[in-house]
C-alpha positions in Angstrom: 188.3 415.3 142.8 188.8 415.3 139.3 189.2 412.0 137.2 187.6 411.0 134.2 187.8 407.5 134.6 186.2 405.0 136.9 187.9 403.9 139.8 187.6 400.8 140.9 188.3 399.7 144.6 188.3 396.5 146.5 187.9 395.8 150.3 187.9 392.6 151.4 188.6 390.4 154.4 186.7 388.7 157.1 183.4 389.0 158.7 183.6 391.5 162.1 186.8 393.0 160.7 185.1 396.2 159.5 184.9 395.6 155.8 181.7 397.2 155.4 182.3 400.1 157.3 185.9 400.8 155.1 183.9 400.4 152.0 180.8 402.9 153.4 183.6 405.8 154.8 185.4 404.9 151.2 182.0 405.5 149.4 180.9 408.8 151.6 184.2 410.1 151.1 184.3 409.8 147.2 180.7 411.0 146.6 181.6 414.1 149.2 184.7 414.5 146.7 182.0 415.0 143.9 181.9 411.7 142.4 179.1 409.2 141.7 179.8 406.4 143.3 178.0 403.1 143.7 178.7 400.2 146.3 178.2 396.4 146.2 178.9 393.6 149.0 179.2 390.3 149.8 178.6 389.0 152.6 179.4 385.3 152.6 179.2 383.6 155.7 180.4 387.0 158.0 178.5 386.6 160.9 180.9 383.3 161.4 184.4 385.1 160.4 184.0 383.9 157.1 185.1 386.0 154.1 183.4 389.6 152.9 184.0 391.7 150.1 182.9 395.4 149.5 183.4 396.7 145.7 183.4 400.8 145.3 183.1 402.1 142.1 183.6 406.0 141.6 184.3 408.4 138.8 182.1 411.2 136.6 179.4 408.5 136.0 179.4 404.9 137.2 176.8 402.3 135.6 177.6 399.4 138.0 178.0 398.7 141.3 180.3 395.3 140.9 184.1 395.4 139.9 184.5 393.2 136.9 186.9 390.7 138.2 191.0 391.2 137.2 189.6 394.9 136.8 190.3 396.9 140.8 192.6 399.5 140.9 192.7 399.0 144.7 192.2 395.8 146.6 192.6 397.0 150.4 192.8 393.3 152.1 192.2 393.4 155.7 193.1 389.8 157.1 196.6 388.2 155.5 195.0 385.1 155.0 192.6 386.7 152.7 195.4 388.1 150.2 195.6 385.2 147.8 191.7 384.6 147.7 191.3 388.1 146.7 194.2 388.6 144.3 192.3 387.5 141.2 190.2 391.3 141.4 193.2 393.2 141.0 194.0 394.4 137.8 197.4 394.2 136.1 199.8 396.9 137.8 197.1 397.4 140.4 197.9 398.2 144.2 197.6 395.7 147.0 197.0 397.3 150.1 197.6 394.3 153.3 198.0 394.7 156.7 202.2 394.0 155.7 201.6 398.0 155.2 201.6 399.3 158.5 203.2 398.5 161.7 200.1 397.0 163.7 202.0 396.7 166.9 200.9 400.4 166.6 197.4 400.0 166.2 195.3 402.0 169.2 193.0 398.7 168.6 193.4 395.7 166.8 189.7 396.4 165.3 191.0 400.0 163.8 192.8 398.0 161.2 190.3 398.9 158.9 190.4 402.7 159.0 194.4 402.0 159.1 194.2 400.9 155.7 191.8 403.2 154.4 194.8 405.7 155.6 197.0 404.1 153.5 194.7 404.0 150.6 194.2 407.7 151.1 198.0 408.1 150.0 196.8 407.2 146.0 194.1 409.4 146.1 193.8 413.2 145.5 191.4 413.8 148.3 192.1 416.2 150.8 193.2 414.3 154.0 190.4 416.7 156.2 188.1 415.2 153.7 188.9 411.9 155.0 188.5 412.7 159.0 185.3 414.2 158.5 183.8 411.1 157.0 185.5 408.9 159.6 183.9 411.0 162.1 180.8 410.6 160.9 180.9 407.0 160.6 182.0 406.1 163.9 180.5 407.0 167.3 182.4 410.1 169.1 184.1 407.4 171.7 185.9 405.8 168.7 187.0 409.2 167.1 190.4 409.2 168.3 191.3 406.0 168.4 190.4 405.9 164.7 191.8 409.2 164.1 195.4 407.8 165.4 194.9 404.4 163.1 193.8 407.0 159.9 197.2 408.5 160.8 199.7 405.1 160.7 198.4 404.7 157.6 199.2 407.5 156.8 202.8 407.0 157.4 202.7 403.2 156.2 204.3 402.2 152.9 204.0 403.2 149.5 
């Protein structure tokens, strides 16, 4: 992946939903891309569904982890209800990424959301798609592959 400006992505919604997991595949995938790449999270109250929030930050050189705030590129929001909380990070002209996106009657599990959005998110980046399933794979345990693999794909196909 060439670029040689800083990307900055969001990933927020609720504890249990997978936000951590979206933002570690989105960090592995970037730095496999040949970027440096640095992380950040907060974790809030999400052992009680309460809200989380994952910055990724990737480019040629990246010298902090946190996305200044009114400054993401990408805020992937994985709960509804967390849209309007979370809309303050994304920068003028920006893209919101929601679960309005994709068709999620047509999720293989209402947990896969995450990965679904990621697929979506793919869309706006020039990262080979293979890329992508590799580092999904090795995120996940082999019993979640395809079911993962299938929500990567309706992202695919979701809006943009």
């Amino acid at each position: 992946m060439t670029n040689d400006k800083v990307t900055n992505v969001v990933i927020a919604g609720l504890g249990g939903q997978g936000v951590l997991k979206a933002s570690d595949i989105m960090a592995d995938v970037v730095f496999a891309a040949g970027c440096d790449v640095k992380k950040s999270e907060i974790h809030g109250m999400s052992q009680r569904g309460g809200s989380v929030t994952s910055d990724v930050r990737f480019g040629p050189e990246v010298a902090s982890p946190m996305v200044p705030n009114g400054q993401a590129d990408y805020l992937v929001v994985l709960a509804a209800d967390q849209v309007e909380n979370n809309r303050s990070a994304l920068r003028p002209g920006g893209v919101l990424i929601s679960p309005d996106d994709i068709d999620q009657e047509k999720l293989p599990h209402h947990r896969s959301i995450n990965v679904a959005l990621l697929g979506v998110l793919s869309k706006y980046m020039d990262i080979d798609e293979n890329l992508w399933m590799q580092v999904i794979r090795q995120n996940l345990p082999e019993k979640l592959h395809d079911m993962n693999e299938k929500a990567f794909a309706l992202g695919r196909e979701g809006k943009i």
